[in-house]
N, C-alpha and C positions, 0 to 999 in steps of 0.2 A: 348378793347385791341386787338391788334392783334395777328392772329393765328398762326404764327410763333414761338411766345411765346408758345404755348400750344406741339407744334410741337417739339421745343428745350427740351423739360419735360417730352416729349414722346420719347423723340431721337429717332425720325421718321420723315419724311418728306415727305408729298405725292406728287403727280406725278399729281393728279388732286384735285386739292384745295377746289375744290366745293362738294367735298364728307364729307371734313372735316364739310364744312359750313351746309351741309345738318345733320352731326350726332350732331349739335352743335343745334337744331332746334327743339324747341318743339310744338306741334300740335296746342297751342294757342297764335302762333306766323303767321304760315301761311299752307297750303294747303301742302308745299312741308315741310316736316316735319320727326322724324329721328326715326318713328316705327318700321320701316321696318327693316332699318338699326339697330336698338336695338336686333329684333326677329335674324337676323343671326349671333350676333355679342355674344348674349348668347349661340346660341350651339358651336362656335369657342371657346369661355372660357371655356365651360365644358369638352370638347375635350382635350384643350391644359393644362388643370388641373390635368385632369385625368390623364393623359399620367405623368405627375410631381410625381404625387403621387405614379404611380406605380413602377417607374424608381428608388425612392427615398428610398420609404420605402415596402421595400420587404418581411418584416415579418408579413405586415397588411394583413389580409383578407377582403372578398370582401365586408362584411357590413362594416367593418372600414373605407375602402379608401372610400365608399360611404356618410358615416357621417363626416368625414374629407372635402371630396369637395363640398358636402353640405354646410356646413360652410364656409367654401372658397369663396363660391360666392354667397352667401346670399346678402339681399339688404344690410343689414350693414356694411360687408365688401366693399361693393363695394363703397357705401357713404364714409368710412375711406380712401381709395384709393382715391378716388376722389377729398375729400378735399384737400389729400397733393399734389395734383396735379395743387389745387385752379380752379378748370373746372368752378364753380361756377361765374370767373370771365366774361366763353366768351358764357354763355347761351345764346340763343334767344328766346325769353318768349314775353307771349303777356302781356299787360297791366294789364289785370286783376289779374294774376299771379306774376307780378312786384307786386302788390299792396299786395297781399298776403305771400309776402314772397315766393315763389316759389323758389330762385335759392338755397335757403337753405334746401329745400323738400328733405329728403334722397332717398324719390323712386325719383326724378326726377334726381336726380343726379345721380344714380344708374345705371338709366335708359339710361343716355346718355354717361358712360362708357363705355357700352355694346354698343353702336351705334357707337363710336369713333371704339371697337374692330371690327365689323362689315365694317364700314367703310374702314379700315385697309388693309381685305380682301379683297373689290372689290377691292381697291388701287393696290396691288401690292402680293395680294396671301395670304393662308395658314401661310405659311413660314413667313413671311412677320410678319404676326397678333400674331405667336407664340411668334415669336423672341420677343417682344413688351410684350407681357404677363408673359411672363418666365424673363423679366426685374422686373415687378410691383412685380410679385412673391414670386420668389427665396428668396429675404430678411424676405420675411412674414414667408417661411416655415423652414428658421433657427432658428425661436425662438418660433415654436409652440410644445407642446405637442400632438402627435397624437393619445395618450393614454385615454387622456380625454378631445382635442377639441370638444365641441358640446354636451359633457353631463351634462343635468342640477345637478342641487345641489343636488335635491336628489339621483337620479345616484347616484354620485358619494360619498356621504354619503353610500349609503348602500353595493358599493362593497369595500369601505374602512374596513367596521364593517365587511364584509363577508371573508374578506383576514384576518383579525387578531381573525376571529370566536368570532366574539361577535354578541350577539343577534340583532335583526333589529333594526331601531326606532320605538317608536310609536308618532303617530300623532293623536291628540283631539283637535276638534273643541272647542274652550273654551267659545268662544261669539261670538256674532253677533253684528253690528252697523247701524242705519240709515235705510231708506226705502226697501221696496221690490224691487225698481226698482233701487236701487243705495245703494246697501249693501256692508257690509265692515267685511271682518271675520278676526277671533283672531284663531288662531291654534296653540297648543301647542306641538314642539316636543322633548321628552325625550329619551336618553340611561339610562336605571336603572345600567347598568354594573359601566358605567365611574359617575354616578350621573350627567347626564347630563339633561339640562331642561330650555329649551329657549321658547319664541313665535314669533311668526311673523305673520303679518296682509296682508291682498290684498283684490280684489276687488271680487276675485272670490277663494274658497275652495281650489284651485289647487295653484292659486297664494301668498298665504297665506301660504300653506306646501312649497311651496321652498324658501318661504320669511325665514321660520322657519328651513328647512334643511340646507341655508346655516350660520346661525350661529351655528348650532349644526356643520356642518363640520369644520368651524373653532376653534370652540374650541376641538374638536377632533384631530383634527393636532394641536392645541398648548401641545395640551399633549402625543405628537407622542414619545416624546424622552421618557418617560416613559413606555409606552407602548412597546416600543424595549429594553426595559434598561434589562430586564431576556432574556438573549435570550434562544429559547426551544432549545432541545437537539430531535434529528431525532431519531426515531425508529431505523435506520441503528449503531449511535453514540451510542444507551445505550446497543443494542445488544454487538457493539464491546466491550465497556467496559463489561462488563457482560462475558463474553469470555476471555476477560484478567484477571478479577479474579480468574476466576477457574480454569486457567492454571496457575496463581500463588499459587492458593490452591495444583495443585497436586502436583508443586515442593516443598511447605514446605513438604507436606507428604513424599517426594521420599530424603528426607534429610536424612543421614546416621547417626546413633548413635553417630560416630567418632568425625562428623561437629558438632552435638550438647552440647556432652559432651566427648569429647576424652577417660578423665580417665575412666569415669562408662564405656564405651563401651570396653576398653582393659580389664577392670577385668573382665566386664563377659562375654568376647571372652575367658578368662582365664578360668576362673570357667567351663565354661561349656567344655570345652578341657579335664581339668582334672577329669572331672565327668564320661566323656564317658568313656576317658581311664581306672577308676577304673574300669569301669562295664564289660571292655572287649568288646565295642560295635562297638568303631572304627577301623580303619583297618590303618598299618601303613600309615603316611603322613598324618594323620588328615581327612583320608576319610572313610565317614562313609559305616560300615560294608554293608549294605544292596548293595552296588553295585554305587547309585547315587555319582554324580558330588559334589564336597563339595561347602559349599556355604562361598564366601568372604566375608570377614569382611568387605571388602569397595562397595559388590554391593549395588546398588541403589535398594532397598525394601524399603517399606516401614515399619516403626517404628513395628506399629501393628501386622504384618506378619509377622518381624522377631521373634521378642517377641513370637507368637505362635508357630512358628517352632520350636522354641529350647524347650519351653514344651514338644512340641510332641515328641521329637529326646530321652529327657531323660527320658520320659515317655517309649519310647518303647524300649531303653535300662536295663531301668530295668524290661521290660517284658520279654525281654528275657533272664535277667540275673535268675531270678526267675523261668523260666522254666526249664535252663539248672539245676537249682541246686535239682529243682524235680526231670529231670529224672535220674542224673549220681550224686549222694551224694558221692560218693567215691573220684570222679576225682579231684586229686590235684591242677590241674590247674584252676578251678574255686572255690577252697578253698577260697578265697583273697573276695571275691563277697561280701560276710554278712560284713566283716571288711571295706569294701571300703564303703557299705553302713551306716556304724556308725558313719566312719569318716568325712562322708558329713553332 
């Protein structure tokens, strides 16, 4: 096919055609071959990724954006780029690699991505190679998570269980299959919280636990909406309410007699009025002898405290009515005293 094809897919067009054919050229094709051009073509993609990533997402830190473009230009990525590119179609391969299936090789393919980016650059610059890259890009990084690009399964099983504070997994080997030199393990991983308990097999201990983490993550997230269905109440939230009760408690307390029971608090706003006055203890206007401020039937006290005061007020009215009658028995004007007391 021709490269013009390849060129229209790249919406690029070089200026020296034989660059293209040299990045298009693998080593067992002929002498002049497109290594070279791959080595510089891979630190131009790291560069012009980096820079995407920083630009883009600004709340990542530095190990982030580093596992992020990791991933980004790993050989697998670069093989999916490649394909839809169909580069596969204008390889130059030697015979032996024809035969082998070579144009289907994801490192080969991989590899002559980076030699096209490379290429790019002697072509016609930097600038040139980015613009080219930040096209293949850009649609990649709208629909990736950069949150959990590149963490395996168990990653991501265990900061799943560590953000909703449930205990870790555990992982048991449960069997072994087959020769020493071609073993096959059974690993079982459980959550006891959620009753979780799958297994998963691989060829090697480690490949078997993420075999096995990721069906425990998925059924982990199938039961995500459960798991969020209570939602917790914040420290800050049960303080507040906690604070609202007991500022609701002090107002029932600071409720007036009046508001609770009108009549009982008029009578014995009454009674006690005419208790004082028999004893001779108030002073006119309803203010009591000793000199103090009289106290409203409508302030805000509470229940308790008024209730005590008024013991005490008639309490010490009749202490002093009892005194006076010790020292002055004569005096007609506290004659009245002993009868006001009979009549209570």
């Amino acid at each position: 096919m021709s490269l013009t094809q390849l060129e229209s897919r790249l919406n690029y067009q070089f200026r020296n055609a034989e660059l293209l054919r040299q990045a298009m050229t693998h080593r067992s094709h002929s002498p002049t071959h497109n290594e070279r051009l791959e080595f510089l073509g891979d630190s131009v993609l790291n560069c012009v990724v980096a820079a995407l990533l920083f630009k883009r997402f600004a709340d990542l830190d530095e190990g982030d954006l580093s596992r992020v473009r990791a991933n980004l230009v790993k050989q697998q990525s670069l093989y999916e780029i490649a394909q839809a590119l169909s580069i596969a179609d204008f390889l130059r391969l030697g015979e032996g690699e024809l035969k082998s299936g070579g144009f289907r090789r994801p490192s080969i393919l991989a590899d002559t991505l980076e030699a096209i980016f490379g290429a790019i650059h002697v072509d016609q610059g930097f600038e040139a190679a980015q613009a080219v890259i930040e096209r293949l890009y850009i649609p990649i990084l709208d629909h990736i998570d950069p949150r959990t690009l590149g963490k395996d399964a168990k990653t991501l099983l265990q900061e799943y269980l560590q953000g909703h504070k449930i205990a870790l997994p555990q992982y048991t080997v449960v069997a072994t299959h087959g020769a020493a030199h071609n073993q096959q393990f059974e690993v079982e991983c459980s959550v006891p919280k959620l009753e979780i308990k799958v297994s998963g097999a691989g060829a090697s201990r480690r490949a078997a636990e993420q075999a096995a983490a990721k069906k425990a993550l998925d059924e982990v997230l199938a039961l995500a909406p459960s798991l969020l269905g209570k939602p917790k109440r914040s420290k800050k939230t049960a303080a507040k309410q906690r604070d609202e009760a007991a500022i609701q408690g002090a107002l029932d307390l600071r409720a007036t007699p009046e508001r609770k029971h009108p009549r009982a608090a008029h009578d014995t706003a009454a009674g006690h009025g005419k208790n004082a006055d028999s004893a001779g203890g108030s002073a006119p206007g309803g203010a009591p002898s000793n000199g103090s401020a009289p106290i409203a039937a409508s302030a805000t006290i509470p229940v308790i405290t008024a209730a005590t005061l008024a013991r005490s007020t008639l309490t010490a009215s009749g202490a002093r009515a009892a005194s006076a009658n010790n020292s002055a028995p004569g005096d007609d004007s506290l004659a009245t005293a002993p009868a006001a007391t009979d009549e209570r």
